[in-house]
N, C-alpha and C positions, 0 to 999 in steps of 0.2 A: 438429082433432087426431084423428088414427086412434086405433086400440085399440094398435098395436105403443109408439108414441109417450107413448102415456098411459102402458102398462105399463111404460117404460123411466123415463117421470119417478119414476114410483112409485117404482121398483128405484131411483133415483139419490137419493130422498128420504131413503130409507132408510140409504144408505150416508153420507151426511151425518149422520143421527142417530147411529149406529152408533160414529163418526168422533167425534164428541162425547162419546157415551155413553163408550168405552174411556176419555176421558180421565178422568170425574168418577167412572164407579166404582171406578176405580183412585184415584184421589184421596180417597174415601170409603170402600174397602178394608175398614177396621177397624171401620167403623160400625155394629153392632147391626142383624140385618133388620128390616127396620122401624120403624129411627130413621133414615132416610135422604130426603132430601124428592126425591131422584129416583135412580134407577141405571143402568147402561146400557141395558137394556130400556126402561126408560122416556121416555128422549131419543130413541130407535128409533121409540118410537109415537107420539112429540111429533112428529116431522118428519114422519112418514108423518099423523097429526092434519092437519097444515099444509096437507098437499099433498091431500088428501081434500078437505078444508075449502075450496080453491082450486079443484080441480075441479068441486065440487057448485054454487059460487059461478057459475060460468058458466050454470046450469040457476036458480037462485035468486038473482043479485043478489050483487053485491059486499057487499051488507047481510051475509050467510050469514058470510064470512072472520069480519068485524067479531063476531059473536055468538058464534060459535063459541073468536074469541081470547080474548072475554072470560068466556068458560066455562071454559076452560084456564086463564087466568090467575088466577083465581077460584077455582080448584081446587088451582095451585098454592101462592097467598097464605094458603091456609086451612091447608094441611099444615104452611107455613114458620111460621106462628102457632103452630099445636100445638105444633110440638118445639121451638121457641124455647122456650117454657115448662117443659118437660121439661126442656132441654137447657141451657138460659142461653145459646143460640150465636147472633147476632145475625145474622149471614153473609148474607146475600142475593146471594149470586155464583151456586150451583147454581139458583134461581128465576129470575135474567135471564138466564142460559145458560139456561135449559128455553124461555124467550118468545121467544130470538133462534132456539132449532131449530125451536121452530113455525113461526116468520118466514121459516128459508131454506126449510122444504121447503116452503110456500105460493109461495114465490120459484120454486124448482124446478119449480110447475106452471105458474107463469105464464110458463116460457121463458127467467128470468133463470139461468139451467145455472152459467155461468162465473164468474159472481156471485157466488152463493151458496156453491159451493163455494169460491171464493177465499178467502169471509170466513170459511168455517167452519175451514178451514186455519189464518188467521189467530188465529180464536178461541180452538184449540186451544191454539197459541202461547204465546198468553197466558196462559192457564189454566195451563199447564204450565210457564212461567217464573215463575209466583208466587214460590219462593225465591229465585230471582237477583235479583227486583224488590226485596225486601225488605231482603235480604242490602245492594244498593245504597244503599237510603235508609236503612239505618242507618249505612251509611260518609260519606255525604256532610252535609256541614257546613254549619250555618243561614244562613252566609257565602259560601258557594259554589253554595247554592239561589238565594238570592237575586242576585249576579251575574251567573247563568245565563237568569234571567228580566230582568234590565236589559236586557242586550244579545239578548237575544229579543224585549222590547217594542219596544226599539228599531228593532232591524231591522224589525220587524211595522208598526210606525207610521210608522217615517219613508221604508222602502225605496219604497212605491208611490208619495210625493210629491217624490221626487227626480228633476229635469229628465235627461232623456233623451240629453242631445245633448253635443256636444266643445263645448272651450268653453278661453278661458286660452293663455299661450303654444301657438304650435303646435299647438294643437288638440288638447291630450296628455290633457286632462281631462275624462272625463264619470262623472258624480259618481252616477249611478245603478250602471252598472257598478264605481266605484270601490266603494262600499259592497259592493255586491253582492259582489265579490271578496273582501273584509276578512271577511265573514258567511262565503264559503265555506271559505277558511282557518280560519277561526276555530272549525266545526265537524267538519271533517277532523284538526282537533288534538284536537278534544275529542275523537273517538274513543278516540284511544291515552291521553289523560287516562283514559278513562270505563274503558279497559280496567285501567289500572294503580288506579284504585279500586276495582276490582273484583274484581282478582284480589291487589293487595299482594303484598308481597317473598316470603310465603310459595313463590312457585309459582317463584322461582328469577329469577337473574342475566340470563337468557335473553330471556325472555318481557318483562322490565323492558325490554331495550335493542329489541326488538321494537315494544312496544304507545310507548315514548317516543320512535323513530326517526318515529311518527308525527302525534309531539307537537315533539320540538324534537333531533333527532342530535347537534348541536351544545354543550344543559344535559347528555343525559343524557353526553358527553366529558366535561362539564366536574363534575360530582356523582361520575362511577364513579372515575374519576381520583385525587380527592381520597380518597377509600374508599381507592381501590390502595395509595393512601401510609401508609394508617392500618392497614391489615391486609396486608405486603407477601408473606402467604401466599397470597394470593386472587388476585394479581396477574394472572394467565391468564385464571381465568375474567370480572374484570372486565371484559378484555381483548375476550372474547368479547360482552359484553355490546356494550362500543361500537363494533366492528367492524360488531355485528348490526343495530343503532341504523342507523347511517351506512350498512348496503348500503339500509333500509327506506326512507332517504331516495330513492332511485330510482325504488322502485314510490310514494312521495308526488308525486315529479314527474309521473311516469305519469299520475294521477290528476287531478292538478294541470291539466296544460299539453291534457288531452285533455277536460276538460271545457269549459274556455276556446274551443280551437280544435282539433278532431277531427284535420281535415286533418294538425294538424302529429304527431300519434302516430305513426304511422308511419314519421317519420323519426328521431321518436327511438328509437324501438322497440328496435334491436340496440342502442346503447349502452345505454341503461339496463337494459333487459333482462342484458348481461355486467353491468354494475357491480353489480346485485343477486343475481343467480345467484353469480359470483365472492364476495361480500364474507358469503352465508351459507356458501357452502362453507370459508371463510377463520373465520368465528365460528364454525363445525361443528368444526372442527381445533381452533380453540384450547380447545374447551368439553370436545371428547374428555381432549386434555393437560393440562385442569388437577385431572385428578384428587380427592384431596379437596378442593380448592380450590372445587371446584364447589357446594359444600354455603356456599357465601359469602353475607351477607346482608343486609340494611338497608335503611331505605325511600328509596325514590328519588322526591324530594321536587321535584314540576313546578308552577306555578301552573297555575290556571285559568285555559283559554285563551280561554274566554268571558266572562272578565270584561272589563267594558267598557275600563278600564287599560290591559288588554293588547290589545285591538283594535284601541284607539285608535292605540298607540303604533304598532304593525306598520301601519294605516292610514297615518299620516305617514311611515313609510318610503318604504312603495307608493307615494305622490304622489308623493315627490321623487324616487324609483325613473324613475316613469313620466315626468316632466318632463324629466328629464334625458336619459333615453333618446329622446324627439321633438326634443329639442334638440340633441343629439350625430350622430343622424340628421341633421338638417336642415342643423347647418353644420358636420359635419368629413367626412360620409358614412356609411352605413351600416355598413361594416368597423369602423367605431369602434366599434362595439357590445360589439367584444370585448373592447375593453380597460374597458368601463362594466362588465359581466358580470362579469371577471376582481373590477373593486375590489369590486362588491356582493358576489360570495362571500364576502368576508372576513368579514363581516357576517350576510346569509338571500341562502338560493337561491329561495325563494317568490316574493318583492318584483318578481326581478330575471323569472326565470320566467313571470310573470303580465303584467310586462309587455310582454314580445317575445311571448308567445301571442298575445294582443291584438293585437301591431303585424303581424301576420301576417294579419291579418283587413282592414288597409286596406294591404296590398301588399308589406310585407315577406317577401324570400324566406323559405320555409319549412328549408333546407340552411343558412342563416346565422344562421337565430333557435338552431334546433336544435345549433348549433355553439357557439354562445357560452350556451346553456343548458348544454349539458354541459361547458363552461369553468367555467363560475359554480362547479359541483357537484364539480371535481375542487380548484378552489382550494377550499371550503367544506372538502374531504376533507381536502387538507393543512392546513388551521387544524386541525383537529382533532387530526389526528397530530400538531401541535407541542402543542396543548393538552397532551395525555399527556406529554408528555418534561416540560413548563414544573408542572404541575399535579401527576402522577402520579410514576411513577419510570421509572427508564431500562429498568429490562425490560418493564414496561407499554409505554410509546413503543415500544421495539422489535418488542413481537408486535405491537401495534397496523400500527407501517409495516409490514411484512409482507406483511399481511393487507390493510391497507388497500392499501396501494402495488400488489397486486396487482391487487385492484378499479378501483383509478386507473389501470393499463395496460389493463384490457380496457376498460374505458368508454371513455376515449382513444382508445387505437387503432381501437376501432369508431366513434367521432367522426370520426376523420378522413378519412373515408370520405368526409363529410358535407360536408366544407371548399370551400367554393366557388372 
């Protein structure tokens, strides 16, 4: 290692500390000098410590890092003793932030660059979502922790011992990927759960039908609906709400059908792409028009999508989803797909979705899968719209078709581009 190289790790050492330091003495701000067990300066010198200690170690032995950490660490634990006593503050999070900056800037000299910086990124992160972290586990319920972790051990224990291979009528079933699929759904929902715990009704009508389009399009028609009937003031902005829900459903297929099978994204691309551009510009309009309506509110009440209950149940869709479709395939033809797609919308776009990605990967065209996926999604769309007329009230239904009906002509007509 040159002298230019050595000087630039040093300099890279540093800005990692630095990078650390901005956060904890900003987080320590109001602290007394000198009741602080480190401040930005001092995570500055921790890293630059690291990367010294790391250098000098190539001239003395990997032993040198080792003594050295444990002199730092030893110097740290003795500070954190004092002002615990002073202070009553138990905290040990500025102590193992000060062991891990020693740790990247020693990383830093040994080479690992990208590494360490990643994690120091990372650490930052963390450090600085402390309230959101907290703010979460106060929301979440001893019922919903632990469902969370069911179908977490589950998946953890049972995914790696499930046979590999098709198996069952038609060869429609392979039960590793089938799980696998249920796990992915199942935490692509929990985001927009995890978002609507986290932010609650407070933050508006909007962002409900946003973070729950990526939960279920379909509860949050059927919950804002029932609201519209009960407060026929608000009726617009509900409106907005499920429009915004059901365009979010598109960018979920997005996500969906392109982790499954890459290839097939691209053909979906232009229809979903309209159906979601259109279907927020259509919730944008009605959220402008509702005026005070928009100040509307109540919680919108979704289960937990990890609970094992509910993955189970979406799991036995999936199969019979997939059975049918190798079966319908095999003896009436492939075109048949569309009319399987059409009835599964009535129902989930997910099931039906997941499984023409899939079939795509042992020969199904990509223009036919893609065609009868954004069928599934446009029948999906109208249950919805009659949800509102059946659930809601007629002015409800009405912005709702609009809006929606709009997004169901561009999706469409950019589908049928795709029509084999």
């Amino acid at each position: 290692m040159d002298q230019v190289e050595i000087f630039e790790r040093l300099g890279l050492a540093l800005a990692v500390g630095a990078l650390i330091g901005l956060e904890r003495g900003w987080h320590e701000r109001e602290a007394p000098e000198g009741l602080r067990v480190a401040g930005a300066r001092t995570f500055c010198i921790s890293a630059l410590l690291g990367a010294v200690a790391s250098l000098l170690a190539q001239d003395y032995g990997p032993l040198f890092v080792a003594v050295a950490f444990a002199a730092f660490a030893a110097t740290m634990i003795a500070f954190r003793l004092r002002l615990t006593g002073e202070s009553h503050d138990y905290g040990v999070t500025t102590v193992i932030t000060g062991f891990l900056t020693f740790s990247f800037g020693a990383m830093v000299m040994q080479g690992y660059v990208a590494a360490a910086s990643a994690s120091a990124v990372v650490l930052v992160l963390i450090l600085g979502l402390k309230p959101v972290v907290h703010e979460w586990v106060r929301k979440v319920s001893y019922e919903e922790l632990i469902a969370t972790f069911k179908l977490l051990a589950i998946s953890v224990v049972i995914l790696p011992v499930l046979p590999n291979e098709r198996m069952g009528p038609w060869d429609a079933f392979n039960p590793f990927e089938f799980w696998l699929l249920v796990v992915m759904i199942s935490l692509i929902s929990f985001l927009g759960y995890l978002i609507l715990r986290l932010t609650g009704d407070g933050r508006g009508i909007i962002l409900g039908g946003l973070a729950g389009g990526l939960l279920s399009s379909t509860a949050v028609a059927v919950s804002f609906s029932r609201r519209a009937r009960e407060d026929n003031k608000a009726e617009l902005v509900y409106a907005a709400g499920i429009v915004a829900a059901s365009a979010v459903m598109f960018l979920r297929l997005a996500v969906v059908t392109g982790a499954v099978a890459p290839a097939l994204l691209p053909v979906l691309a232009l229809p979903l792409a309209a159906g979601l551009v259109v279907g927020l510009g259509g919730a944008h309009v009605l959220w402008r028009r509702s005026g005070a309506g928009a100040k509307a509110a109540g919680e919108l009440t979704l289960s937990n999508p990890l609970e094992l209950g509910t993955a189970i149940r979406f799991g036995v869709l999936l199969a019979v989803i997939m059975v049918a479709a190798r079966a319908v395939e095999a003896t009436v033809g492939p075109k048949a797909l569309y009319a399987l797609a059409a009835l599964s919308g009535l129902a989930d776009v997910d099931a039906i979705a997941l499984t023409l990605a899939q079939m795509t990967r042992t020969g199904l065209a990509l223009a036919l899968a893609a065609g009868a996926i954004i069928l599934a999604a446009l029948v999906n769309t109208g249950v919805k719209i009659a949800i509102c007329f059946i659930a809601g009230t007629a002015r409800l239904g009405t912005a709702v078709l609009l809006m929606l009906g709009a997004s169901f002509l561009a999706a469409g007509g950019a589908a049928l581009l795709l029509t084999p």
